[in-house]
Every structure is written in C-alpha cells, then in structure tokens.
py3Dmol code that shows the C-alpha trace and the ligand (Angstrom):
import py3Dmol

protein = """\
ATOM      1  CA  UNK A   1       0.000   0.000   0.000  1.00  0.00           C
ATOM      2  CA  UNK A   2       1.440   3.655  -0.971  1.00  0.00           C
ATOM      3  CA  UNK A   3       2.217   5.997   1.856  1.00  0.00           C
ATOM      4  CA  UNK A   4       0.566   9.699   1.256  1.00  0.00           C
ATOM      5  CA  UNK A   5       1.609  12.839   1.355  1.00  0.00           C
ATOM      6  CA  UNK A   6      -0.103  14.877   4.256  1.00  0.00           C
ATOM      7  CA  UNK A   7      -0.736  14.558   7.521  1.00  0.00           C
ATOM      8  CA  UNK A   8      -2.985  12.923  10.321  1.00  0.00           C
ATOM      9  CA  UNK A   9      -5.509  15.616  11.505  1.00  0.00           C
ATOM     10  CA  UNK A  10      -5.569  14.082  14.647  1.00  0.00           C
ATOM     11  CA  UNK A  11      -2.412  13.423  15.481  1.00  0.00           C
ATOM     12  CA  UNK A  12      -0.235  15.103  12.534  1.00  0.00           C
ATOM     13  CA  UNK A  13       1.860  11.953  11.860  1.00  0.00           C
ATOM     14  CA  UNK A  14       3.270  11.862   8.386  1.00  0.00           C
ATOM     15  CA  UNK A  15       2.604   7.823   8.268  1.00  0.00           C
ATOM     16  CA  UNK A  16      -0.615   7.515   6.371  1.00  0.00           C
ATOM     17  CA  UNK A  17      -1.810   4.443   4.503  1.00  0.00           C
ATOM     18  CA  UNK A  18      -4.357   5.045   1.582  1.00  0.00           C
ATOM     19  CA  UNK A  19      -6.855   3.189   0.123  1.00  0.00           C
ATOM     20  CA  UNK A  20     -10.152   2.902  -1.971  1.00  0.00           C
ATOM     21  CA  UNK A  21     -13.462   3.521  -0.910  1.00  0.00           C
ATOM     22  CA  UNK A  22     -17.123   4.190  -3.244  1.00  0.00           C
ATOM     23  CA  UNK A  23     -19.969   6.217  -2.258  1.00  0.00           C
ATOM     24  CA  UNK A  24     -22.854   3.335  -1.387  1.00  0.00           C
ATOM     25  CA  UNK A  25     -25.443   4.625   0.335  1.00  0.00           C
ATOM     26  CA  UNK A  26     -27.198   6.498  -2.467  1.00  0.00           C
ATOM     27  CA  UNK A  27     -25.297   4.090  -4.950  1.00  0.00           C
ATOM     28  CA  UNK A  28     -23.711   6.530  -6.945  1.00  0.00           C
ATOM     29  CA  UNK A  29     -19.780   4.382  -6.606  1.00  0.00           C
ATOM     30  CA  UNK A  30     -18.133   7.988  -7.338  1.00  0.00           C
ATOM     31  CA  UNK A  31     -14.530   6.271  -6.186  1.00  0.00           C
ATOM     32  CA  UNK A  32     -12.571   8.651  -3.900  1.00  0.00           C
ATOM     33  CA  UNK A  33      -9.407   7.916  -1.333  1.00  0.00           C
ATOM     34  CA  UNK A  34      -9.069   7.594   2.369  1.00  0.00           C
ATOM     35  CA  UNK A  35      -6.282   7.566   4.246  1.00  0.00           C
ATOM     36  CA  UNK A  36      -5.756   5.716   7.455  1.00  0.00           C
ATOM     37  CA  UNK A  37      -2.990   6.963  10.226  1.00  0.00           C
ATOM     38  CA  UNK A  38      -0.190   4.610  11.113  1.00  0.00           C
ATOM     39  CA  UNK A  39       0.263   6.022  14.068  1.00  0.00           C
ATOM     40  CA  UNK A  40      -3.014   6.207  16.152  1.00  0.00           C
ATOM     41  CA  UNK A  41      -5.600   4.932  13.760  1.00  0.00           C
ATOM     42  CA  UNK A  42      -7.499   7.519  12.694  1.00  0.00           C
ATOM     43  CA  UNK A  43      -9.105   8.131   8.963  1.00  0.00           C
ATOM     44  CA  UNK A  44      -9.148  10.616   6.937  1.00  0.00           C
ATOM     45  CA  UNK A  45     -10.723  11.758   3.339  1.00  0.00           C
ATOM     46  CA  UNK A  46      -7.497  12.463   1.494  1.00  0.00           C
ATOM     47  CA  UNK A  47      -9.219  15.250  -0.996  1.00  0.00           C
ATOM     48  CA  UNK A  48     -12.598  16.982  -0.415  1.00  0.00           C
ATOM     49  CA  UNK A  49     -14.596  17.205  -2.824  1.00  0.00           C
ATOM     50  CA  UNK A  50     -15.352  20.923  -4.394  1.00  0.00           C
ATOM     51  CA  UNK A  51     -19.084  20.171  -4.246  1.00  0.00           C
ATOM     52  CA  UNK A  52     -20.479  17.806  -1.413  1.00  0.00           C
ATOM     53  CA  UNK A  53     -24.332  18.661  -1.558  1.00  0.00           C
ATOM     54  CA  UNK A  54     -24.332  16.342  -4.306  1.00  0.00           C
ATOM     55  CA  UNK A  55     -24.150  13.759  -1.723  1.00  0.00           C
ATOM     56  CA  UNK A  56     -26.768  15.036   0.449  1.00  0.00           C
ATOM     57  CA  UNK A  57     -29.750  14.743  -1.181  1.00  0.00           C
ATOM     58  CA  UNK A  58     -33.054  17.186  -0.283  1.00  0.00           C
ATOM     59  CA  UNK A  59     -34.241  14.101   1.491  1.00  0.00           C
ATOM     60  CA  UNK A  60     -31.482  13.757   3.801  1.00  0.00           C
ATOM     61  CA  UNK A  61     -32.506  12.546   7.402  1.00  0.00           C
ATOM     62  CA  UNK A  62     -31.831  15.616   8.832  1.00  0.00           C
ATOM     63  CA  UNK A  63     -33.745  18.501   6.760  1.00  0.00           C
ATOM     64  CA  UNK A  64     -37.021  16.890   7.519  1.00  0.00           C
ATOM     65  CA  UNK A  65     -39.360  19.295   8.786  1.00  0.00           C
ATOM     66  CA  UNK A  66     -40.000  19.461  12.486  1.00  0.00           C
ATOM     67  CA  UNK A  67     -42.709  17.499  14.632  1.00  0.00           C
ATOM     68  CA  UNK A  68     -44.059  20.141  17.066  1.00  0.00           C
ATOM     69  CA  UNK A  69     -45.775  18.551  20.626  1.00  0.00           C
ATOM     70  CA  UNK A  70     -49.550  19.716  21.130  1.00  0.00           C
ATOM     71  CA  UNK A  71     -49.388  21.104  24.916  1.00  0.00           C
ATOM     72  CA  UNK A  72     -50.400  18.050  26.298  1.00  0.00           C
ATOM     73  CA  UNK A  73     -47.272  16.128  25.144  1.00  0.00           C
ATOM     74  CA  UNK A  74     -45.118  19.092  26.141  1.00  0.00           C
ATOM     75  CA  UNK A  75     -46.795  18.919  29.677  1.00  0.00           C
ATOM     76  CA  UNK A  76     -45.998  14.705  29.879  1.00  0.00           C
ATOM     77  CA  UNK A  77     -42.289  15.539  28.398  1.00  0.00           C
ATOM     78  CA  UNK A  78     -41.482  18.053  31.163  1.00  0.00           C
ATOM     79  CA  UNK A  79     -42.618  15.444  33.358  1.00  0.00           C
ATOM     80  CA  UNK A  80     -40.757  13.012  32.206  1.00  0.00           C
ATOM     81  CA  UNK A  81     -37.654  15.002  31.779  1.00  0.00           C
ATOM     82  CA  UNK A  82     -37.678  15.914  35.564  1.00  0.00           C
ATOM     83  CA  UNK A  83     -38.729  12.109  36.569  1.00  0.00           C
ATOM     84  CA  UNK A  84     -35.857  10.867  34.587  1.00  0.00           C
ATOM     85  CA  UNK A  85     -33.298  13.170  36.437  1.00  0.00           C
ATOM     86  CA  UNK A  86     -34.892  12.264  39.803  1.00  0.00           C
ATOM     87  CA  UNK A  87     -34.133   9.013  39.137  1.00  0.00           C
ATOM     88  CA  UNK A  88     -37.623   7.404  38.854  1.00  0.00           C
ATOM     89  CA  UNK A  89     -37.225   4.150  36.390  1.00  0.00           C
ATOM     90  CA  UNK A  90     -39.808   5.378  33.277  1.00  0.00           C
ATOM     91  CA  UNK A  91     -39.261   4.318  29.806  1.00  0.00           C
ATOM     92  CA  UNK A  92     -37.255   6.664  28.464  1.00  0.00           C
ATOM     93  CA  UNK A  93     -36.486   8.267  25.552  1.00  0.00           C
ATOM     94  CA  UNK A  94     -33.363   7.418  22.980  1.00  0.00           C
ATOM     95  CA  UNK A  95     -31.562  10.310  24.113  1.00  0.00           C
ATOM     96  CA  UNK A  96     -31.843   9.289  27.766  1.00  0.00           C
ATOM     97  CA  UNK A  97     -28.216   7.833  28.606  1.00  0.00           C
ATOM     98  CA  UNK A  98     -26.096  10.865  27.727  1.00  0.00           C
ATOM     99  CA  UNK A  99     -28.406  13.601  28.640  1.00  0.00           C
ATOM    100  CA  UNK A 100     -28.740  11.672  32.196  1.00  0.00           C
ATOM    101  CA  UNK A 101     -24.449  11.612  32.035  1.00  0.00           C
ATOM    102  CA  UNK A 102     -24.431  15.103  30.997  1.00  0.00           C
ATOM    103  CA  UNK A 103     -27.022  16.764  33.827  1.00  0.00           C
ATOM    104  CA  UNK A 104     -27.625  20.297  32.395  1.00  0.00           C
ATOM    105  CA  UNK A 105     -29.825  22.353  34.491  1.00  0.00           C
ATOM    106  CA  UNK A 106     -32.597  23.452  32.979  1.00  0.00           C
ATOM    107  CA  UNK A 107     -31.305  27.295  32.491  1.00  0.00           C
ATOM    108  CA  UNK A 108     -28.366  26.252  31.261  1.00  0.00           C
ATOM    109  CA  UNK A 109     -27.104  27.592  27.680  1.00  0.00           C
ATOM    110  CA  UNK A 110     -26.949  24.396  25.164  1.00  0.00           C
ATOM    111  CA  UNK A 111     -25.780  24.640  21.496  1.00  0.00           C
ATOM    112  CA  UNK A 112     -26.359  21.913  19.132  1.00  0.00           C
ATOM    113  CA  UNK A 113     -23.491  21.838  16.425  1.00  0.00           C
ATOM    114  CA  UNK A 114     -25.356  20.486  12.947  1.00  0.00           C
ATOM    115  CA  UNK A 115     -28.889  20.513  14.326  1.00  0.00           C
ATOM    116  CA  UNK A 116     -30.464  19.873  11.189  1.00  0.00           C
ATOM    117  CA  UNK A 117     -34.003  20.196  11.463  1.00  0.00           C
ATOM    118  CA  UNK A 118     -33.593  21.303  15.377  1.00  0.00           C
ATOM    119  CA  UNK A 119     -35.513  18.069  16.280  1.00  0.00           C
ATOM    120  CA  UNK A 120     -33.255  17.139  19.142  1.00  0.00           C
ATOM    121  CA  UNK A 121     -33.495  20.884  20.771  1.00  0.00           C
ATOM    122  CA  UNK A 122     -37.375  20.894  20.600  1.00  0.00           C
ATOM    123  CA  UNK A 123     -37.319  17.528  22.771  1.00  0.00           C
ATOM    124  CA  UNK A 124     -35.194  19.874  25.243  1.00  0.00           C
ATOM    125  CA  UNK A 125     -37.250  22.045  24.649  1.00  0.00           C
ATOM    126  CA  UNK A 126     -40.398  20.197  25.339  1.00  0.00           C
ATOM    127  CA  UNK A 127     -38.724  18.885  28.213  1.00  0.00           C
ATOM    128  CA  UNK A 128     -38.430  22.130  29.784  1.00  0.00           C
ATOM    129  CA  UNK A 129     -34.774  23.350  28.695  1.00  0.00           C
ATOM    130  CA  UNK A 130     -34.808  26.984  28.330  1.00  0.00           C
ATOM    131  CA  UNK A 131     -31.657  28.132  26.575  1.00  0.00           C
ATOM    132  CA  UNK A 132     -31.451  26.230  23.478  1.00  0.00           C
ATOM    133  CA  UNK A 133     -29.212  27.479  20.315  1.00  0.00           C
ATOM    134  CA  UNK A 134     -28.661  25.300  17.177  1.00  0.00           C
ATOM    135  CA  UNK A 135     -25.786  25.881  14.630  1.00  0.00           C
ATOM    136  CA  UNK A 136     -26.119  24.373  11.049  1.00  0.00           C
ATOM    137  CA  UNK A 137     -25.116  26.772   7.835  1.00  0.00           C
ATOM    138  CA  UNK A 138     -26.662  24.071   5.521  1.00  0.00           C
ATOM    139  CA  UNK A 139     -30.111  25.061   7.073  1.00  0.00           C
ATOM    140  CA  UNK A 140     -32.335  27.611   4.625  1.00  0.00           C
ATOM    141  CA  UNK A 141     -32.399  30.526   7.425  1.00  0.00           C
ATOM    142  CA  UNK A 142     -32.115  31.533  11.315  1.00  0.00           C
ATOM    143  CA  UNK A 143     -35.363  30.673  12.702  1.00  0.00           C
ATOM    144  CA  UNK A 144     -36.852  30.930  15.799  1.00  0.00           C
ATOM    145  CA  UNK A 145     -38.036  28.091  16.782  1.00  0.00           C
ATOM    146  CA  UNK A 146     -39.805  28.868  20.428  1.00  0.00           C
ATOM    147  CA  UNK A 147     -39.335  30.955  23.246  1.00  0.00           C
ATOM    148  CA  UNK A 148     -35.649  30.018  23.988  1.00  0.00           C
ATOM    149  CA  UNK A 149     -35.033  27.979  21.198  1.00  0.00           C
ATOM    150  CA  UNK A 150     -33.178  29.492  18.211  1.00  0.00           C
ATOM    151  CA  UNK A 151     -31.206  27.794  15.107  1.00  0.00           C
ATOM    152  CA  UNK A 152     -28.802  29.877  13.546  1.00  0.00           C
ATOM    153  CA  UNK A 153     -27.651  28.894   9.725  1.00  0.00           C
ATOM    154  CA  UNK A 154     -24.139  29.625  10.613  1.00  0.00           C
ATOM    155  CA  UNK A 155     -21.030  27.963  12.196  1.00  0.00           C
ATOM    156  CA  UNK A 156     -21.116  28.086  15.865  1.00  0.00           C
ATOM    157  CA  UNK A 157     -17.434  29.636  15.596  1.00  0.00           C
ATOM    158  CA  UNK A 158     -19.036  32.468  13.886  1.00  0.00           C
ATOM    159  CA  UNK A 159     -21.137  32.874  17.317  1.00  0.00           C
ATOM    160  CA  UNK A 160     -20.158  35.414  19.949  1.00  0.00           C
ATOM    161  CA  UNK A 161     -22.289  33.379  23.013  1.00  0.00           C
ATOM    162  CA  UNK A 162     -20.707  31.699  25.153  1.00  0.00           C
ATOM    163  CA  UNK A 163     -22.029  27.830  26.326  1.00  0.00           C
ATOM    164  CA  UNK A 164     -22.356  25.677  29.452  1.00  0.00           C
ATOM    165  CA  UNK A 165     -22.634  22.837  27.337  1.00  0.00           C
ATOM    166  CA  UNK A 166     -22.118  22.192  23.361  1.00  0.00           C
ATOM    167  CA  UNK A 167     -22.988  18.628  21.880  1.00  0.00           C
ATOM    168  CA  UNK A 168     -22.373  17.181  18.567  1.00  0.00           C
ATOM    169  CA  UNK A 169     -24.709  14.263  17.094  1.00  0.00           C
ATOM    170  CA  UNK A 170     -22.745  12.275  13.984  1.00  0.00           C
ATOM    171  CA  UNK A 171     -21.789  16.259  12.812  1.00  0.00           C
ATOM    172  CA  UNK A 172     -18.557  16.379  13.835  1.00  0.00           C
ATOM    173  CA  UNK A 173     -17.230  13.401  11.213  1.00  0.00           C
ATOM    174  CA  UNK A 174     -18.614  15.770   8.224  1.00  0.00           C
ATOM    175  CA  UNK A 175     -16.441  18.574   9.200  1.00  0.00           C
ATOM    176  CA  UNK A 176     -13.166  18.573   7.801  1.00  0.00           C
ATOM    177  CA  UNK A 177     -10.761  19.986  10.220  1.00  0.00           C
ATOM    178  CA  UNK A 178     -11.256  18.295  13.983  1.00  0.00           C
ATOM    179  CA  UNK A 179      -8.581  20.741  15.093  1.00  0.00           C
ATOM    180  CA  UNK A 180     -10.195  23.898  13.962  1.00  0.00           C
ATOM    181  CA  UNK A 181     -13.780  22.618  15.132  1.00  0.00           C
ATOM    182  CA  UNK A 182     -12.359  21.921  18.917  1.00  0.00           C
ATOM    183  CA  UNK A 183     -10.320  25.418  18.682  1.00  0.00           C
ATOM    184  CA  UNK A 184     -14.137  26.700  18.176  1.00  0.00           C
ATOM    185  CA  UNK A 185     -15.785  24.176  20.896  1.00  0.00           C
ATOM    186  CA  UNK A 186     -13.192  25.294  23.494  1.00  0.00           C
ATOM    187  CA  UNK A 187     -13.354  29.301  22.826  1.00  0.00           C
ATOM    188  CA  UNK A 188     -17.000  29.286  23.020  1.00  0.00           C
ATOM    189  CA  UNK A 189     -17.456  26.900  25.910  1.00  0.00           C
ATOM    190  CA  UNK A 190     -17.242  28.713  29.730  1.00  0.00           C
ATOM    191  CA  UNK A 191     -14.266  27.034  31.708  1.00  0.00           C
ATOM    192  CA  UNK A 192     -15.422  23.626  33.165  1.00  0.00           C
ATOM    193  CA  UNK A 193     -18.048  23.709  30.207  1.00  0.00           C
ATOM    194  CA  UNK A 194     -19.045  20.282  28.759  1.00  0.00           C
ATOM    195  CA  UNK A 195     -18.636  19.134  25.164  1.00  0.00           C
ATOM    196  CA  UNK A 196     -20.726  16.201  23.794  1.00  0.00           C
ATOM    197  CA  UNK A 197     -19.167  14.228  20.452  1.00  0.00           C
ATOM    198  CA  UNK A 198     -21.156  11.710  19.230  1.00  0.00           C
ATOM    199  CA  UNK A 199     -19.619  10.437  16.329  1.00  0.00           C
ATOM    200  CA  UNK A 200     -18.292   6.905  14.466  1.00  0.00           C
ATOM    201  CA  UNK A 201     -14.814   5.399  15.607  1.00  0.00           C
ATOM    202  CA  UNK A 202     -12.120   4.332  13.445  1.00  0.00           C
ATOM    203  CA  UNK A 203     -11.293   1.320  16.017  1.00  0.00           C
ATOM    204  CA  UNK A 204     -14.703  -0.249  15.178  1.00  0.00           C
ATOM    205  CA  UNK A 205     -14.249  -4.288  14.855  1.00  0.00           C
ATOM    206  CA  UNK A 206     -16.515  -3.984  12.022  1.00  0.00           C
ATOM    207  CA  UNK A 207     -14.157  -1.421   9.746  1.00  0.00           C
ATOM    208  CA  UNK A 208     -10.914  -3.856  10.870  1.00  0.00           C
ATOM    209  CA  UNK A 209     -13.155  -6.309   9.253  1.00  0.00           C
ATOM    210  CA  UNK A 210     -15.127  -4.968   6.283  1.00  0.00           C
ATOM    211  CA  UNK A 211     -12.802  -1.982   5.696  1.00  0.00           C
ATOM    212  CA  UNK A 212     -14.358   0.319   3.026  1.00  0.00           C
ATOM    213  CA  UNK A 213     -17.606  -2.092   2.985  1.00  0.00           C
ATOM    214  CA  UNK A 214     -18.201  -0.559   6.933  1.00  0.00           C
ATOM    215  CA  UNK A 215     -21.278   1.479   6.920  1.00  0.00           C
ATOM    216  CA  UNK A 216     -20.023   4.054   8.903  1.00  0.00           C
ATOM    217  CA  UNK A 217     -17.314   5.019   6.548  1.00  0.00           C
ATOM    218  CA  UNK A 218     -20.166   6.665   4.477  1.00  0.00           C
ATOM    219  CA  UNK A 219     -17.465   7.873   1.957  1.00  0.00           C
ATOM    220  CA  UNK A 220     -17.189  10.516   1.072  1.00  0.00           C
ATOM    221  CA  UNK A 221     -19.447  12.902   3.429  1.00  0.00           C
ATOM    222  CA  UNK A 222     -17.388  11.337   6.099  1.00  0.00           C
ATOM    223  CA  UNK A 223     -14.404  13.683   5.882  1.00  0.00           C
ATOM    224  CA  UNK A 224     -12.896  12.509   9.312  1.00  0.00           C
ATOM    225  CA  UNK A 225     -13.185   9.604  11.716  1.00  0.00           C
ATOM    226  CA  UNK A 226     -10.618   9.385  14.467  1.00  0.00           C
ATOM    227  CA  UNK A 227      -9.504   7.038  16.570  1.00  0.00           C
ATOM    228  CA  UNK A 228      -9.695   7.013  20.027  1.00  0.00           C
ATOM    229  CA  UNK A 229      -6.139   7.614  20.507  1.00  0.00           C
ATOM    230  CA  UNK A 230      -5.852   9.836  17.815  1.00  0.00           C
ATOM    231  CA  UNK A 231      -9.220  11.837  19.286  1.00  0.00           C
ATOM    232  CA  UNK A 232      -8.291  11.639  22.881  1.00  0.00           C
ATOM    233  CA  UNK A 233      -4.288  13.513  21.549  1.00  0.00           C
ATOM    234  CA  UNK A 234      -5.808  16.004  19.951  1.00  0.00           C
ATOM    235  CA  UNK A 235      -8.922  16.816  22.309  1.00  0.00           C
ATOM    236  CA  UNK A 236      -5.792  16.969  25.193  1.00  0.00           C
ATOM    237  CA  UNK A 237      -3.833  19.251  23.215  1.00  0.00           C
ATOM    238  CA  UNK A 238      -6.725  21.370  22.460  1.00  0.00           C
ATOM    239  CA  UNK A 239      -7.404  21.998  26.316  1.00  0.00           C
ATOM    240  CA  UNK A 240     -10.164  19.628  27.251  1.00  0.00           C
ATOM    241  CA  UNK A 241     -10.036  16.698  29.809  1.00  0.00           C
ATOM    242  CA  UNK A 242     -11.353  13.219  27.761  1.00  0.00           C
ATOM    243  CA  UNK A 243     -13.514  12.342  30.788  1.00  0.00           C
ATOM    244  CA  UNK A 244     -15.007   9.498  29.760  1.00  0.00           C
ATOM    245  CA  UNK A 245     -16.004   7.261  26.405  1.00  0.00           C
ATOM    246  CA  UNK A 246     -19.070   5.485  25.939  1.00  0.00           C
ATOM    247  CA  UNK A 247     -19.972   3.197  22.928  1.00  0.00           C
ATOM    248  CA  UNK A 248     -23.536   3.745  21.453  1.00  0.00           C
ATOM    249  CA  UNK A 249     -23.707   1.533  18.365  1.00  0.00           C
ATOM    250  CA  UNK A 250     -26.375  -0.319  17.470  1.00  0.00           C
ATOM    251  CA  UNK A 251     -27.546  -3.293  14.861  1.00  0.00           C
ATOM    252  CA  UNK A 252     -27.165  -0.747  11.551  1.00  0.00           C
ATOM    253  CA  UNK A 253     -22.811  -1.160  11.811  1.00  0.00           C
ATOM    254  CA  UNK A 254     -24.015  -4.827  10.729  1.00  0.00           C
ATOM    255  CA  UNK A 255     -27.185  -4.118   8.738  1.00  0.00           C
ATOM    256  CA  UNK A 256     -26.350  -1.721   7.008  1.00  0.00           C
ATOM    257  CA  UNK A 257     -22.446  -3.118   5.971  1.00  0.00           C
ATOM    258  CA  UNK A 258     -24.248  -6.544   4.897  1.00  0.00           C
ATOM    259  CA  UNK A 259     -26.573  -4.073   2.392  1.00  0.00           C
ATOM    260  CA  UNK A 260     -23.255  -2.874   1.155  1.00  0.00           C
ATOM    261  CA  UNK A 261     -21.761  -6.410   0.626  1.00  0.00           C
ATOM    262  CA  UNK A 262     -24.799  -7.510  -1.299  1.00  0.00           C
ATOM    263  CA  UNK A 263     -23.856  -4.168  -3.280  1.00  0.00           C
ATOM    264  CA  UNK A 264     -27.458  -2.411  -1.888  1.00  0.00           C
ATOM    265  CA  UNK A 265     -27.635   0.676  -1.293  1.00  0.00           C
ATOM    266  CA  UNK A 266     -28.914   1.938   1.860  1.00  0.00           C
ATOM    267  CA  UNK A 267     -32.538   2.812   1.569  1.00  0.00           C
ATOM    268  CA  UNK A 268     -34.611   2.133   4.113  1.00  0.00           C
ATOM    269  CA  UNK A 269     -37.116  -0.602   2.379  1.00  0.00           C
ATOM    270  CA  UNK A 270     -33.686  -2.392   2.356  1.00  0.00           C
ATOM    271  CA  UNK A 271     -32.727  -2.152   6.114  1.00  0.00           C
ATOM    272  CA  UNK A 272     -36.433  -3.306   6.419  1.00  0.00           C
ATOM    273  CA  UNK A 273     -36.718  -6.248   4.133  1.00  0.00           C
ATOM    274  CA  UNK A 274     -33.091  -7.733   3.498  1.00  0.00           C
ATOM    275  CA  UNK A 275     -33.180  -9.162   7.101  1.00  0.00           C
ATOM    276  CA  UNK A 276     -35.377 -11.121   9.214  1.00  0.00           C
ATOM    277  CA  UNK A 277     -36.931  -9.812  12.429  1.00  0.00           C
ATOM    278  CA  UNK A 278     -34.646 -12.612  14.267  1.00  0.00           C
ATOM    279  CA  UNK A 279     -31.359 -11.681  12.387  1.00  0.00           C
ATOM    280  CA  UNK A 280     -32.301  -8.043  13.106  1.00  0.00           C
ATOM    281  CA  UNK A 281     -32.739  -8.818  17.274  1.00  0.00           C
ATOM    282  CA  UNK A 282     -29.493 -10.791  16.813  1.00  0.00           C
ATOM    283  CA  UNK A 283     -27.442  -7.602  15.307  1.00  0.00           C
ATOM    284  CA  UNK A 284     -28.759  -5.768  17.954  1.00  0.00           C
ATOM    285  CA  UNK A 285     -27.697  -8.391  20.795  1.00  0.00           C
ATOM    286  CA  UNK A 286     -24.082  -8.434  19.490  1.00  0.00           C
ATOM    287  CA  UNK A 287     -24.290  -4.386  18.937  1.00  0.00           C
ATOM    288  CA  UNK A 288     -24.708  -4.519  22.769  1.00  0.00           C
ATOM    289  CA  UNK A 289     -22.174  -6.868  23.055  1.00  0.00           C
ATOM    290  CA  UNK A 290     -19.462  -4.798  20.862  1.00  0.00           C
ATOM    291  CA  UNK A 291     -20.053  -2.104  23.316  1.00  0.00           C
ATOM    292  CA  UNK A 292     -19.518  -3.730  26.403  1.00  0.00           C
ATOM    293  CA  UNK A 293     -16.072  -5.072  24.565  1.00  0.00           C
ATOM    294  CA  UNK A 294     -15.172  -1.408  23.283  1.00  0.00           C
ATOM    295  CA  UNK A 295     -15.555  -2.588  19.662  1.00  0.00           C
ATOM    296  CA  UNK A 296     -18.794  -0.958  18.674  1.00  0.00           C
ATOM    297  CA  UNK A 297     -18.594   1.106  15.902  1.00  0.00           C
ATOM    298  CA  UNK A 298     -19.472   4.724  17.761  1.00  0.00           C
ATOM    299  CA  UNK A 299     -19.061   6.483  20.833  1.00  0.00           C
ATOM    300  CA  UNK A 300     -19.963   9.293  23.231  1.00  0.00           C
ATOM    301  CA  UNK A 301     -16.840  11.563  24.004  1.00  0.00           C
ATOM    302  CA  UNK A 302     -17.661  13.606  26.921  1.00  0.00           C
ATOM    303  CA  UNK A 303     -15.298  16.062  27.608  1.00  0.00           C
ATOM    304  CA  UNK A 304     -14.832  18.968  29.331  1.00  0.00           C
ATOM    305  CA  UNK A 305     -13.058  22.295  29.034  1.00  0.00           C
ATOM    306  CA  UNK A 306     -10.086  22.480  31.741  1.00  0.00           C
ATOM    307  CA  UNK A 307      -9.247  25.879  33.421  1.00  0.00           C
TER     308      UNK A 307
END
"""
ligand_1 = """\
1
ZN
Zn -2.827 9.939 13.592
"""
view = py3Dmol.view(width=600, height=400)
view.addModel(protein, "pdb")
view.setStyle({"model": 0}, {"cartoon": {"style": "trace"}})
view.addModel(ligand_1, "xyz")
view.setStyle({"model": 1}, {"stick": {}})
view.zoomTo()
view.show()
C-alpha cells in the first residue's frame, strides 16, 4: 500500500496508509481515497470534494421538517424530563443515557453543532430546557423556533455566546478539520463547560473487518473519523479533559455493511426487508455486546473544558 503525502488531523503523523473507498449509500460508486494513520488509527478523506451537496440529497434525514408537541405532550415531556433526572425508572427516551451523564440544568445555555431540522433541541425544549441554540449553515435561514429555542444557519465559531454545554450528534465526522472545530468548541465553551461528540470510531471491529464495505465510513461525506487515541491527543492538546467514552452503536454497523456487501444501497425498504426480524434482534444483541467489549462502531466523548 502507498504511503501519502499529508498529515494525520488528529495526530499530525506523516505515516498515512491510503486506500479505496465508493460512495454506497445512495449508490452513486463515485470512487474517492481515504487515508488511514499509522500512528493512532485515525481516517481521513485524502481530498474533499469541491461540491459535497451532491451527496446530500433534499431528502437527507436531517432537513425533515420538524414534529411540534400539542401542549399536552409538552406537559408529559417536562414530566418526564424531571422524573428521569430524579431518578424514577420510566421508559425513556433514545436520548436518555447521555443527557442523564451530561445533567444540564434546565437554564443552562446548550448549542447543538449540525442541528439539522432542530428536532433534538425541541425535545429539550419540550422537556423544559430553556436556553437552546442550534448551529447548522446548511439550514435555509435563522429561525426561531420557540421561546428560547433558536437555530442559527451559521457555524457556531461564527457565534459570539458563550455555552455551558455544546454537543455534537454524527456532525462532527462531516467537518473537515477536527482541530479547527475543537479550537471553536473550546473558545465558546465557559471554563469547566461540557462538550458532547457523538460520532463513528475508526477502532470499530466492524471497519478492521469490512474496511471500506463498513457502513459508517459513508465515503465521502465522512471527511474525518478518528480514533480514540488519535481523538483523545488532539482533544488533550486542544485543552479539554477526555472524561469518559461510551460506545452507542447499534444493529445498523451490521445491517447496514451486509446491504453494502450484497452491493445495496442503503434505503430504508432495504434495512427493512433484506433481514429477518430474528437476524435483526441478533445484530442488535451483538451491537450490545461490541459495546460492552469497546468494539462498537461509535461512541460518546464527553469532555470537558479544563481551566
Ligand atoms: Zn494519527
């Protein structure tokens, strides 16, 4: 394999390893180059493309429109919110385990980074969160979404506020410098402020396995996935403490890299026919399993700014 010019963006070593990967999930197979760090791991789209909306088409998950709560359902959700801090076993919902880990107070000033339609911040929102800003320059406009709740169509670097806590859900792997994204995290965070990354992980069993099959790749709009050695050097170096790393993956690393082996692309009528309802419980069993082992395919980085 041919060792490429450039560096790691995680950990600037010079060692990099190249190879092929095709765009699959809207089964275009435009052929483009990653390059994986010798040194800690990490991957790494060796050229950007000059025009990536191509790749995210007008359905994409996250321009949806919005679902709104009548004011019953907001009235339950602040209920729930509070009976899910106190402690009181409820079902919960999805984003239960790292808002629980996270604790914001209610007053608290939360950014979103890549909030897409804003659906995440509403369910704050709903759930009686107050302070509520999401940043996404790929949305049409700013729009005020409710009393405290505002998305911005702009970078949050480009922001003057300043935030007790910032979170990222699967944005941060679509921007293409880490460094320059933390720089931004850590100047608009207050000191002891809490940063959220939710994002895929280069050490997943799955891309040791399937390489450029792995799901999670998503080549190209995947511009960066790091390792967590690679992450954890460069989050250190850009002032935050790496408190703690959670893996969140789930059945898809396997569903959705079997699509890709059978050359599918990902749709969902595929995720929801090519597999039983057994083999679908199963991929989720061993998703659990991965995590427990620290081989899922994605984590929670919760990290903090020190000073
Ligand atoms: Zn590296």
């Amino acid at each position: 394999m041919p060792i490429s010019p450039g560096s790691c963006k995680f950990c600037n070593s010079s060692h990099l390893i190249e190879f092929t990967a095709f765009e699959r999930m809207l089964g275009l197979g435009d052929e483009c180059t990653y390059q994986q760090c010798e040194q800690c791991a990490s991957l790494q789209l060796k050229e950007i493309p000059q025009d990536l909306s191509t790749y995210y088409p007008k359905e994409y998950y996250s321009f949806e429109p919005l679902v709104r709560s009548n004011s019953l359902h907001i009235f339950l959700k602040k209920l729930r919110m509070r009976a899910l801090f106190a402690g009181v076993p409820i079902p919960e919902p999805p984003y239960a385990y790292w808002l629980k880990k996270l604790h914001p107070r209610f007053d608290d000033k939360i950014a979103d980074v890549g909030c897409g339609n804003g659906q995440l911040l509403y369910e704050l929102y709903a759930g009686g969160f107050k302070d509520l800003h999401g940043f996404d320059p790929f949305i049409s406009r700013d729009q005020q979404i409710a009393s405290g709740l505002q998305l911005w169509k702009k970078e949050i670097g480009q922001s003057s506020e300043t935030f007790d806590l910032i979170m990222m859900h699967h944005a941060f792997e679509h921007m293409a410098n880490p460094r320059e994204v933390l720089k931004a995290c850590f100047e608009r965070l207050r000191p002891g402020g809490k940063l959220l990354i939710r994002t895929p992980i280069a050490d997943a069993a799955v891309f040791k396995a399937e390489k450029e099959l792995w799901v999670q790749l998503d080549a190209p709009r995947h511009l960066v996935i790091g390792s967590q050695k690679g992450f954890r050097l460069l989050a250190e170096t850009e002032g935050f403490s790496l408190d703690e790393i959670e893996f969140d993956s789930e059945a898809f690393q396997f569903m959705g890299t079997e699509l890709y082996q059978r050359n599918l692309p990902l749709t969902q009528a595929n995720l929801a026919n090519e597999f039983t309802e057994g083999e679908k419980e199963e991929f989720q069993k061993k998703a659990l399993q991965y995590n427990l082992e620290g081989k899922g395919d994605q984590v929670c980085f919760y990290l903090s700014r020190r000073d």
